[in-house]
VMD Tcl script that builds the backbone (N, CA, C; Angstrom):
set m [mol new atoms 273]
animate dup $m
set s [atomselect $m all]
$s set {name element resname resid chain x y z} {
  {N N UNK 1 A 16.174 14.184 28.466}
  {CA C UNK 1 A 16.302 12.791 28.073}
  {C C UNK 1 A 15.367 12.513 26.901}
  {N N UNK 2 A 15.842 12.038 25.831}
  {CA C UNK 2 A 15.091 11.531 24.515}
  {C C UNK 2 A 14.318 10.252 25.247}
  {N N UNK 3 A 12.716 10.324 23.995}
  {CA C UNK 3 A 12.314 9.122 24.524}
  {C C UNK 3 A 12.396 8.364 23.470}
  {N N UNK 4 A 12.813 6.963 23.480}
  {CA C UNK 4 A 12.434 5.816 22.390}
  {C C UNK 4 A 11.552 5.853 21.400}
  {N N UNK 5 A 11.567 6.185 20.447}
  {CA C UNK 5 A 10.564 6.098 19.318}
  {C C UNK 5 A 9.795 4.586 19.291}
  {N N UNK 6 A 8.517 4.349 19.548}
  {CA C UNK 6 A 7.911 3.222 19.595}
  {C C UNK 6 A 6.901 2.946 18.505}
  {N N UNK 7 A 7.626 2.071 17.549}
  {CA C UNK 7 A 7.043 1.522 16.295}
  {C C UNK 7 A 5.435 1.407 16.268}
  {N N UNK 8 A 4.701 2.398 15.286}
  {CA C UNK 8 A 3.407 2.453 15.070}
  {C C UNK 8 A 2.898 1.129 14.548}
  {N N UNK 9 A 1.474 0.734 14.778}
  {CA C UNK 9 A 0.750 -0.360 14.503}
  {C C UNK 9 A 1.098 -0.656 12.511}
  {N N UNK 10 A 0.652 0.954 11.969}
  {CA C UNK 10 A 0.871 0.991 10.402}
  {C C UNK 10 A 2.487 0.355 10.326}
  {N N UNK 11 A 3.235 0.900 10.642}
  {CA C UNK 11 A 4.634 0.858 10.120}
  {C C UNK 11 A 4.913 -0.877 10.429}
  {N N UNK 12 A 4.038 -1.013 11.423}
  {CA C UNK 12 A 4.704 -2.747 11.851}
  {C C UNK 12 A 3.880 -3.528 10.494}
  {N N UNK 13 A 2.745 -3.395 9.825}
  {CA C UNK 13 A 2.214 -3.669 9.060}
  {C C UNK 13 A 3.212 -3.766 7.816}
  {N N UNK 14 A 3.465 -2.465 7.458}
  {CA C UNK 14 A 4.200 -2.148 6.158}
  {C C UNK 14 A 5.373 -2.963 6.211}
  {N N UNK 15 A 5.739 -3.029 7.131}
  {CA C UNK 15 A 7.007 -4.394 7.597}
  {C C UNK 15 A 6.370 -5.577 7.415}
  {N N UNK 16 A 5.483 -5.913 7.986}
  {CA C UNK 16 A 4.711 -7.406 7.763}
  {C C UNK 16 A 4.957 -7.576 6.177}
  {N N UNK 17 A 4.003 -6.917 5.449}
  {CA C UNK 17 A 3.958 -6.543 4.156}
  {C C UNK 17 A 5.209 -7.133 3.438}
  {N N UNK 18 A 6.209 -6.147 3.273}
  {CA C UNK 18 A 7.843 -6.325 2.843}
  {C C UNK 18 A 8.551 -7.744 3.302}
  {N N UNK 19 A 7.711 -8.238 4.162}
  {CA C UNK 19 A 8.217 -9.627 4.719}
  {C C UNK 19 A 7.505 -10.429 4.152}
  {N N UNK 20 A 6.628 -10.880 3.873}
  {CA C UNK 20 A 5.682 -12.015 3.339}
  {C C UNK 20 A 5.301 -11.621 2.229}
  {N N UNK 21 A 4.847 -10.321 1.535}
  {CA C UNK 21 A 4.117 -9.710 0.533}
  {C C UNK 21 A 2.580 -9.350 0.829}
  {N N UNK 22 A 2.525 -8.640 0.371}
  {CA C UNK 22 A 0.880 -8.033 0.167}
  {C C UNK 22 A -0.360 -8.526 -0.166}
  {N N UNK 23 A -0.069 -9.783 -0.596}
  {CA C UNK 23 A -1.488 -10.800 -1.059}
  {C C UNK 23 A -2.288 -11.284 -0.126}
  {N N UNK 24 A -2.015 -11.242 0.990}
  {CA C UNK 24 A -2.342 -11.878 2.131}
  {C C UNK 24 A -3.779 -11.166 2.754}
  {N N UNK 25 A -4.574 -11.800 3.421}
  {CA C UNK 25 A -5.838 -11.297 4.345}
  {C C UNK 25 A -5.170 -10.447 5.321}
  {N N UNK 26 A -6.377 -9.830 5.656}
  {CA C UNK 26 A -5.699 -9.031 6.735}
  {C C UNK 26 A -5.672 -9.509 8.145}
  {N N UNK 27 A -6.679 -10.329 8.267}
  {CA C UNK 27 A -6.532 -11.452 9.592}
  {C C UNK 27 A -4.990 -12.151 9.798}
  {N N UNK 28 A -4.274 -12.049 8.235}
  {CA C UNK 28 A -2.745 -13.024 8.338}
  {C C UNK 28 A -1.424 -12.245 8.971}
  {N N UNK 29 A -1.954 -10.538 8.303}
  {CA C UNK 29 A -1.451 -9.686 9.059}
  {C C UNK 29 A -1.087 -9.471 10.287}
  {N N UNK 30 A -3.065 -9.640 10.950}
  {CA C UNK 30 A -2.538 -9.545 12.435}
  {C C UNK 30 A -1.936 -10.727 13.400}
  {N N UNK 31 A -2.780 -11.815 12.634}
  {CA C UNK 31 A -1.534 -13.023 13.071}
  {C C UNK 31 A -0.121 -13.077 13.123}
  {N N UNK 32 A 0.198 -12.611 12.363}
  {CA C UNK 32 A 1.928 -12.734 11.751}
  {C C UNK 32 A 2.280 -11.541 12.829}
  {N N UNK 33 A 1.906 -10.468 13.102}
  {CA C UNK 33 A 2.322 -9.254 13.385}
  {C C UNK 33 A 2.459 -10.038 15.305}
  {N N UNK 34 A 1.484 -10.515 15.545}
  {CA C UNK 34 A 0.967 -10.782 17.005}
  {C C UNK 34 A 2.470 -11.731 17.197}
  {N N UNK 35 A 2.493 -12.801 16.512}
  {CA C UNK 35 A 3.692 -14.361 16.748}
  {C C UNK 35 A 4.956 -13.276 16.633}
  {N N UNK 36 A 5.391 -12.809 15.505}
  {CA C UNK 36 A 7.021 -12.238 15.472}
  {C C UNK 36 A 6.878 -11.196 16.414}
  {N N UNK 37 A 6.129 -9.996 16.397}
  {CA C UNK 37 A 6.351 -8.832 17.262}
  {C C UNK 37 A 5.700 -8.612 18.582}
  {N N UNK 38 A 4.884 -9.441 19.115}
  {CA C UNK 38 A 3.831 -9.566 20.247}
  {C C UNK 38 A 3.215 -8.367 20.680}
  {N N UNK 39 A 2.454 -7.912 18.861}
  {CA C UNK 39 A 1.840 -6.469 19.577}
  {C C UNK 39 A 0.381 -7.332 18.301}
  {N N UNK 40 A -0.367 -6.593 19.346}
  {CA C UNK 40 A -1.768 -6.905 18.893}
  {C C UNK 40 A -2.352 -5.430 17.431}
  {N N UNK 41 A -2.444 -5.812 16.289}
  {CA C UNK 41 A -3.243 -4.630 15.805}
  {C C UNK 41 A -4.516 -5.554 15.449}
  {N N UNK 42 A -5.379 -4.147 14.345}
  {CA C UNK 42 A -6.638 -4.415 14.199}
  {C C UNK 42 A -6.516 -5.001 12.897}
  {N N UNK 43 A -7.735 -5.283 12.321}
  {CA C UNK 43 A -7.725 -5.294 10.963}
  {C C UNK 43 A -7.514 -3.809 10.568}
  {N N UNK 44 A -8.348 -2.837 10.908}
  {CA C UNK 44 A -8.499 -1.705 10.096}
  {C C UNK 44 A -6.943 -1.456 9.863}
  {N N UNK 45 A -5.984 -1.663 10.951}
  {CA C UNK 45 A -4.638 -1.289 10.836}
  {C C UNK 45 A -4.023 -1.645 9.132}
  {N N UNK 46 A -4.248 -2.520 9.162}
  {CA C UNK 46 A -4.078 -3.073 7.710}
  {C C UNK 46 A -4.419 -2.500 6.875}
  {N N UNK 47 A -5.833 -2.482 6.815}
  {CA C UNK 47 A -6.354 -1.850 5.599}
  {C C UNK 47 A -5.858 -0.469 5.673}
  {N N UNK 48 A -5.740 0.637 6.520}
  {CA C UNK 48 A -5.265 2.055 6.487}
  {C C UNK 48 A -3.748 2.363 5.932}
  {N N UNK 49 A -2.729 0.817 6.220}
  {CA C UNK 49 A -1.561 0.564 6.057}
  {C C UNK 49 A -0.959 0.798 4.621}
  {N N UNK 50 A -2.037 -0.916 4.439}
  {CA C UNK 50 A -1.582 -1.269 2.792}
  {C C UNK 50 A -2.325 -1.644 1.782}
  {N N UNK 51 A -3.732 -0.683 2.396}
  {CA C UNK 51 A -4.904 -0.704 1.467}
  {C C UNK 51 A -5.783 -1.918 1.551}
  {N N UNK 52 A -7.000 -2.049 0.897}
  {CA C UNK 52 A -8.246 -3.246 0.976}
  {C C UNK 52 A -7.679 -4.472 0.421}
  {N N UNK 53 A -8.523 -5.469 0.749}
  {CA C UNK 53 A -7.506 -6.751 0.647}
  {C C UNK 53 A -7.584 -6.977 -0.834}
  {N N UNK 54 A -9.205 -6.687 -1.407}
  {CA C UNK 54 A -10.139 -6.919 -2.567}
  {C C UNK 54 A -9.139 -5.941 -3.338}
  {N N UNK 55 A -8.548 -4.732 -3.485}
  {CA C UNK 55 A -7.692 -3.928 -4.229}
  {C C UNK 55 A -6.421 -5.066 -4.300}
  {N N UNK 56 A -5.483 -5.194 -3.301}
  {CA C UNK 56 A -4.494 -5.831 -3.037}
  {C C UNK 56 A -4.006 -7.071 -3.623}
  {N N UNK 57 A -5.447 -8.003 -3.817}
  {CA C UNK 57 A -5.569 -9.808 -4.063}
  {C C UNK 57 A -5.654 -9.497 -5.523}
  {N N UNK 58 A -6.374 -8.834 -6.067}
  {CA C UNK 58 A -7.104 -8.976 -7.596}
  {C C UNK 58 A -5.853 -8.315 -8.652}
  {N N UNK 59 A -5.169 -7.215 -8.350}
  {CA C UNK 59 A -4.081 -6.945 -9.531}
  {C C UNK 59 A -3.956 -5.472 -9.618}
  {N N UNK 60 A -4.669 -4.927 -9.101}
  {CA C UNK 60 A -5.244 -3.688 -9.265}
  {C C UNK 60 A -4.272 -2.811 -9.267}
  {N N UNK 61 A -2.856 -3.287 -8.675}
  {CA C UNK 61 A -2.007 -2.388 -8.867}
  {C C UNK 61 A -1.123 -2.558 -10.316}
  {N N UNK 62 A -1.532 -3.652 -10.959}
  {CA C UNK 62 A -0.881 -4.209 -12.310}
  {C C UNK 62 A -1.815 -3.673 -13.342}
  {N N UNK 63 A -2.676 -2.943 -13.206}
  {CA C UNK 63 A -3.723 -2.590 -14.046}
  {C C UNK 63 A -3.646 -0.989 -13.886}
  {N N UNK 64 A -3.714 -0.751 -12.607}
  {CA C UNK 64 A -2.717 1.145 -12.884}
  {C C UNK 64 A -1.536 1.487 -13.103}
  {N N UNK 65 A -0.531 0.583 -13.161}
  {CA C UNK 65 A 0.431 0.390 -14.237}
  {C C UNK 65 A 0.169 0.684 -15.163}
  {N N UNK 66 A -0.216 -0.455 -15.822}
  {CA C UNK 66 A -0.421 -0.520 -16.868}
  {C C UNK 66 A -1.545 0.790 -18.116}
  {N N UNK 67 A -2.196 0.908 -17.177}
  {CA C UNK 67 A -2.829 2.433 -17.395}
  {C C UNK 67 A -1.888 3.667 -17.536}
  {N N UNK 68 A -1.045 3.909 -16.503}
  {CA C UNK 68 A -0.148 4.740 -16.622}
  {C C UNK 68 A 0.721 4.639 -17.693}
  {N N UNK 69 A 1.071 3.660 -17.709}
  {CA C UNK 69 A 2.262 3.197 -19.582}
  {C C UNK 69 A 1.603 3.667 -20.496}
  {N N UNK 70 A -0.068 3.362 -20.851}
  {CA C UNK 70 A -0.586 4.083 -21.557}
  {C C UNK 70 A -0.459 5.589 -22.143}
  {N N UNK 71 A -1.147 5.977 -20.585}
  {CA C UNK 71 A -0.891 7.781 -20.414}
  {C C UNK 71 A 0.485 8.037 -21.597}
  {N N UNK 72 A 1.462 7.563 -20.137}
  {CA C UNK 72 A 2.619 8.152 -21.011}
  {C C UNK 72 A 3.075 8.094 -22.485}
  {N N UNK 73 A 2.519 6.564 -22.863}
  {CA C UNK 73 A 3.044 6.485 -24.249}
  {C C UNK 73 A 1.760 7.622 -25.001}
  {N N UNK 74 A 0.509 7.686 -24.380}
  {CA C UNK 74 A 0.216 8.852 -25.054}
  {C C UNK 74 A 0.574 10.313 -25.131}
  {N N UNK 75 A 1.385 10.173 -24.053}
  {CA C UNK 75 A 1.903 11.946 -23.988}
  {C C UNK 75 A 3.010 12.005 -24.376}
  {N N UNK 76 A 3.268 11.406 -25.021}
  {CA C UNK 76 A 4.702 11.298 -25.472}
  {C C UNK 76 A 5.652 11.048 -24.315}
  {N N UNK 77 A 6.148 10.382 -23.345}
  {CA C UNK 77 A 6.300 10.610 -22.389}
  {C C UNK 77 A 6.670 12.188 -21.827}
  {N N UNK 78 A 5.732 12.895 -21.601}
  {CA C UNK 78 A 5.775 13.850 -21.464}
  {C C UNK 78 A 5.298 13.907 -19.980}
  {N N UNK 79 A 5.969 13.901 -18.827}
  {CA C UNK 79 A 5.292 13.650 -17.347}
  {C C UNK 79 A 4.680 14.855 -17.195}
  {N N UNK 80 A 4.904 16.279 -17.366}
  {CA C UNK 80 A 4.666 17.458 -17.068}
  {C C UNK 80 A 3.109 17.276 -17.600}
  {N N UNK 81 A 2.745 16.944 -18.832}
  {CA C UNK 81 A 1.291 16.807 -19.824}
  {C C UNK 81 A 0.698 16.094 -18.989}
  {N N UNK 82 A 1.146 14.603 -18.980}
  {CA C UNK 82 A 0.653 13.621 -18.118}
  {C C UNK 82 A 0.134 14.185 -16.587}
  {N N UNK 83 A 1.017 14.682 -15.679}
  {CA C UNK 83 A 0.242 15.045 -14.198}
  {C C UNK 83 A -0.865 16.031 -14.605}
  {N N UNK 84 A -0.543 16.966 -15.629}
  {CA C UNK 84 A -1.466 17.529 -15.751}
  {C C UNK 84 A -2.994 16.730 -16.159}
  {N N UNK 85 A -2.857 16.377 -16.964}
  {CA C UNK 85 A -4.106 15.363 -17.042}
  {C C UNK 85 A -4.541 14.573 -16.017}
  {N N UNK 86 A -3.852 13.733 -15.248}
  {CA C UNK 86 A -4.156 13.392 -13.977}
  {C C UNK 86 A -4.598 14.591 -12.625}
  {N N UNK 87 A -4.155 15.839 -12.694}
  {CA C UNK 87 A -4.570 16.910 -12.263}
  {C C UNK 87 A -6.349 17.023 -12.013}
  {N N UNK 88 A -6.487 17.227 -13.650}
  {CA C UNK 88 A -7.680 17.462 -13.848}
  {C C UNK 88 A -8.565 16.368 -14.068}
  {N N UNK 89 A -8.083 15.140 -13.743}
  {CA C UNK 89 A -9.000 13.967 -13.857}
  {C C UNK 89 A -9.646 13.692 -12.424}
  {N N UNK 90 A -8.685 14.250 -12.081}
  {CA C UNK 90 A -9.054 13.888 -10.133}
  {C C UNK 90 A -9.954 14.605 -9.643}
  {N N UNK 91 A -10.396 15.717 -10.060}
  {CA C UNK 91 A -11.469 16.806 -9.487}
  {C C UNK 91 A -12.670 16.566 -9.565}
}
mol reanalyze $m
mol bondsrecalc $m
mol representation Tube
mol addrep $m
């Protein structure tokens, strides 16, 4: 007999997320998560989910964008050049 796959704390998050958006505290998270789904998570759940709130609120993902457009328009868009440079930036 198969057993029921029972939706992880993260994944109910990443759903929260896709439902309201990502700008939100993480206290709104577990509120929202507790009223629609009546499962209790943590904060940390959040943050492990869909990252720090301080990353999340401020733009930070509009600014590594925008970094990346860079890259590429410097590599000619060349992605192969580009990971490579990101390769060796990461070490």
């Amino acid at each position: 007999m198969k057993k029921n796959k029972r939706t992880t704390n993260l994944e109910l998050v990443r759903q929260a997320a896709q439902d309201v958006g990502d700008k939100h505290s993480p206290r709104y998270y577990v509120e929202y998560i507790a009223h629609k789904y009546g499962r209790r998570v943590n904060n940390s759940d959040v943050t492990k989910s869909i990252g720090k709130w301080e990353n999340r609120s401020n733009g930070a993902d509009d600014r590594i964008k925008e970094a990346a457009r860079i890259l590429m328009k410097s590599t000619n868009y060349d992605y192969g050049l580009a990971s490579s440079i990101l390769k060796r930036v990461s070490m």
